[in-house]
N, C-alpha and C positions, 0 to 999 in steps of 0.2 A: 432325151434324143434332141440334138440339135440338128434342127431345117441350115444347109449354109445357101442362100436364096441370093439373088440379085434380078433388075428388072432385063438385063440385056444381057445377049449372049456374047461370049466372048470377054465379060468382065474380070475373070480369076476364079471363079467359084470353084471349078474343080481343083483348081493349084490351091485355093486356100483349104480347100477341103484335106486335101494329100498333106500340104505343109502343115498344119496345124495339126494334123493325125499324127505325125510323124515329132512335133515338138511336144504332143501329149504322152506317146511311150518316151520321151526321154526323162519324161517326172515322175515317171514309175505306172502309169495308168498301163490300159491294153486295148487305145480305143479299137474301134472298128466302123469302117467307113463304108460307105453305102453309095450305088450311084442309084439315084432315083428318073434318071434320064433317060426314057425310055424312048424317044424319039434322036437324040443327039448324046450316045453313051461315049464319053472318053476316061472317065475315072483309071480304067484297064490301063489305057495308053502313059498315061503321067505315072502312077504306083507301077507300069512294067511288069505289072500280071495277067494272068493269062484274061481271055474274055469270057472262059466258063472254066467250071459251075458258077451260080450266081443264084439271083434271084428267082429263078422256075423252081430251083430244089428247094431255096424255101419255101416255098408255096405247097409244095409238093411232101413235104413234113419234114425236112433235114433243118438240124439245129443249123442256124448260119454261122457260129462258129465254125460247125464241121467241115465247110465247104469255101470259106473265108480262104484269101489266098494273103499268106503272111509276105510282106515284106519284110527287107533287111533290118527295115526300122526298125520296127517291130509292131507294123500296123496290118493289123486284117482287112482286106478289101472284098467287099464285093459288088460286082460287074450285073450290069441287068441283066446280060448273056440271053436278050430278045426279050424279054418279058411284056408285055402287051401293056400300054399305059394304064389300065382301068384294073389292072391284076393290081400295079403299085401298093395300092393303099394296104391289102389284104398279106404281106409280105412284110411292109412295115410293122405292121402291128405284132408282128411276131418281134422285133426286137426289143419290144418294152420293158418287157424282163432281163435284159442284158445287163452284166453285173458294169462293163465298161463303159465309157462313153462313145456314142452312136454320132456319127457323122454323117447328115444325108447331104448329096450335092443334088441340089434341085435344078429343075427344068428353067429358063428362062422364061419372062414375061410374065401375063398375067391370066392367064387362060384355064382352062380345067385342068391340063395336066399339071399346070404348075402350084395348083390351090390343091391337089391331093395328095404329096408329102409333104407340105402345109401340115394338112390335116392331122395327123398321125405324129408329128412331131410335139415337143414340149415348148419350144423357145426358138424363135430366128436368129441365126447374124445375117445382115444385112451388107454386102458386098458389093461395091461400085468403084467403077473409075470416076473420075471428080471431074467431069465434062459436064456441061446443063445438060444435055439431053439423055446421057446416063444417070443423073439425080433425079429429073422427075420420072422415068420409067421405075427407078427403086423406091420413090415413093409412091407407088402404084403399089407395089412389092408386100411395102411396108404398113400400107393400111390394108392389104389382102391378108396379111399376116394375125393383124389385129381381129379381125372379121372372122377370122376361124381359130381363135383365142390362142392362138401361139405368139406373141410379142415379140418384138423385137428385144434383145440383150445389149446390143449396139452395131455399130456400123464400121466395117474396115473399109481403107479407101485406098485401091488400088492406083501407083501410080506405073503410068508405062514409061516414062523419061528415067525413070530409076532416081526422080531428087526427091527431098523433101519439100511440100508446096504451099507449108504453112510461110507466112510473112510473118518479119520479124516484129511485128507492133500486134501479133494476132489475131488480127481484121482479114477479111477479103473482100476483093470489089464484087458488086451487083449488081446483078443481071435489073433490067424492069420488073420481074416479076419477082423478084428477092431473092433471090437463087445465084452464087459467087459464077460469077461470069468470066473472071480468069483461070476458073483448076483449082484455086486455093478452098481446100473448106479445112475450117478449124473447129474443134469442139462443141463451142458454142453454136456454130451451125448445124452440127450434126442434130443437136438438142432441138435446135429452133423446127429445121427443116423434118427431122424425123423422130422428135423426142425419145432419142436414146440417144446415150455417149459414142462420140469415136476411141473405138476402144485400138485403133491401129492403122499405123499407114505402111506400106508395106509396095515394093518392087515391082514389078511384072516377071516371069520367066519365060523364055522359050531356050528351045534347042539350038539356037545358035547363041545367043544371048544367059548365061547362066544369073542366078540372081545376084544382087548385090549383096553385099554385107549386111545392110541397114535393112536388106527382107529378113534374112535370118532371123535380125534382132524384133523385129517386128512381129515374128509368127512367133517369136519364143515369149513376148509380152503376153502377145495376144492367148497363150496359153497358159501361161502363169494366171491369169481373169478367168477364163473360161474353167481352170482348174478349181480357183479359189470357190466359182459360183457352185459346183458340183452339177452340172448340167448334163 
């Protein structure tokens, strides 16, 4: 069960969650994605399924397959469809047995709700736009993750301009506090700042704005990894 966690809201975590669900059934998996958002649920809204059933029927004894809303992808979703924050944990844990891969889209920040699909998960990716002040909120994230033995796997880095923002000498300038203070983080940042690889940079999408090519190829990386790892 992969946590897809970020320190801010608004970073991509549900887009990454949907897209990378959606680049994992096309390598033949069947994952199934999860919102664990029980305060700010949109998983529904990006996957365009319904907002229940969800997580009260799992709770409630229905296999979450059963009640999973397939997309065209071929990605099962389900929607918190109200579930109360403090139920999350006890809903999670029902998919551990799940033959696919588990995609939860976490809570933002670093608060109870967001350290209890934490909890319950295997392994983090860690998700940010490459602004300072979106770095060290995901490293708040990232050592939350650590604390309740889920690790981070690595770190995709949401860009909103739609470029690539690595330099060609692959350095980035910094901040005073050591932190790339232009947008640029490269690898070895990702290592230094969160010790885990950047394992993907990747687009933004909205409804007016569709994603770029280079997301595509981004979430299709990012799932060929995440496949290899068996997570």
């Amino acid at each position: 069960m992969l946590a897809i966690a970020g320190g801010k809201g608004g970073c991509g975590k549900t887009t990454t969650t949907h897209r990378l669900a959606a680049e994992l059934a096309r390598l033949g998996e069947t994952p199934l994605a999860v919102d664990a958002d029980a305060e700010m649920p949109d998983l529904h809204l990006v996957a365009d399924v319904p907002a229940g059933p969800g997580l009260p029927a799992v709770t409630a004894g229905d296999r979450p397959r059963s009640v999973a809303h397939r997309t065209a992808g071929g990605v099962d979703v389900l929607p918190t469809d109200g579930i109360a924050a403090d139920a999350v944990p006890a809903a999670l844990r029902r998919f551990r047995t799940d033959e696919g891969p588990v995609l939860v889209d976490c809570p933002a920040g670093a608060g109870r709700d967001a350290t209890r699909p934490l909890r319950a998960a295997t392994r983090t990716l860690l998700v940010t736009t490459p602004t300072p002040a979106a770095l060290r909120d995901t490293l708040k994230t990232a050592a939350m993750a650590r604390t309740v033995e889920t690790a981070p796997i690595g770190v995709v880095i949401v860009d909103r301009c739609g470029r690539d923002a690595e330099r060609s000498d692959g350095r980035s300038a910094r901040s005073a506090n050591g932190q790339p203070s232009d947008g640029r983080l490269t690898d070895a940042d990702a290592r230094r700042l969160f010790d885990c690889p950047l394992l993907g940079r990747v687009s933004s999408a909205t409804r007016e704005r569709p994603p770029a090519a280079e997301s595509g190829d981004g979430y299709a990386t990012l799932a060929r990894t995440v496949h290899k790892r068996n997570i």
